[in-house]
N, C-alpha and C positions, 0 to 999 in steps of 0.2 A: 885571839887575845882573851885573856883570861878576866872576868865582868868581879872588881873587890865589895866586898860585903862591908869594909870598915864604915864605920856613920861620923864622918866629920866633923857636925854638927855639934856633937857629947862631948868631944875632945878639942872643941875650938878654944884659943885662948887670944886674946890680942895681943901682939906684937910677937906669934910665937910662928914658927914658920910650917909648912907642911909640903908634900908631894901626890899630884898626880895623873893619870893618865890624862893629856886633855891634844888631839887632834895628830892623835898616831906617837905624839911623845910623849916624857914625863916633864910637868912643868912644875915650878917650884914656886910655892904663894906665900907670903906673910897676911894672918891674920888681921885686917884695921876696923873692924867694927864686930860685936857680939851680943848678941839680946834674944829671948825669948821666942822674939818672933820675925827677925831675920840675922842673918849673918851676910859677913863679905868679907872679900878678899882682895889682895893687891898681887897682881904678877910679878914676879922676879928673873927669873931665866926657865929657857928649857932644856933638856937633853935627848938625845937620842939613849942610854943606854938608863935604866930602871935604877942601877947600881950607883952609879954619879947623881943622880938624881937623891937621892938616899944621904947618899954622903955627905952634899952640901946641907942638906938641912940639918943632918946629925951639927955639922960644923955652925950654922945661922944659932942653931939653939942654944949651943952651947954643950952639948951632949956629948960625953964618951962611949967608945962600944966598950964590950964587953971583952974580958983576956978567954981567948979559948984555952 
């Protein structure tokens, strides 16, 4: 498995949702608390597959992809 470098923490927002690897799947979190000097998160669902995982939070956020 490949170990991500992104830093969560920078790009935490509350109420905003996020993905990641956590115990062999991709599990999907919304942000509920953000400060200084700690953050947290609330579980949502998990997936087996990195891509579904990706896509519900593009969807939670509210985000479009991109037109290739």
């Amino acid at each position: 498995m490949e170990k991500s470098t992104y830093n969560y923490t920078e790009h935490a927002k509350v109420g905003k949702y996020f993905y990641c690897l956590h115990r062999g799947f991709y599990a999907v979190y919304m942000w509920d608390y953000v400060s200084n000097r700690s953050i947290s998160a609330t579980f949502v669902e998990e997936y087996i597959k990195r891509e579904d995982a990706r896509n519900k939070v593009f969807e939670l956020n509210g985000w479009t992809r991109k037109s290739a």
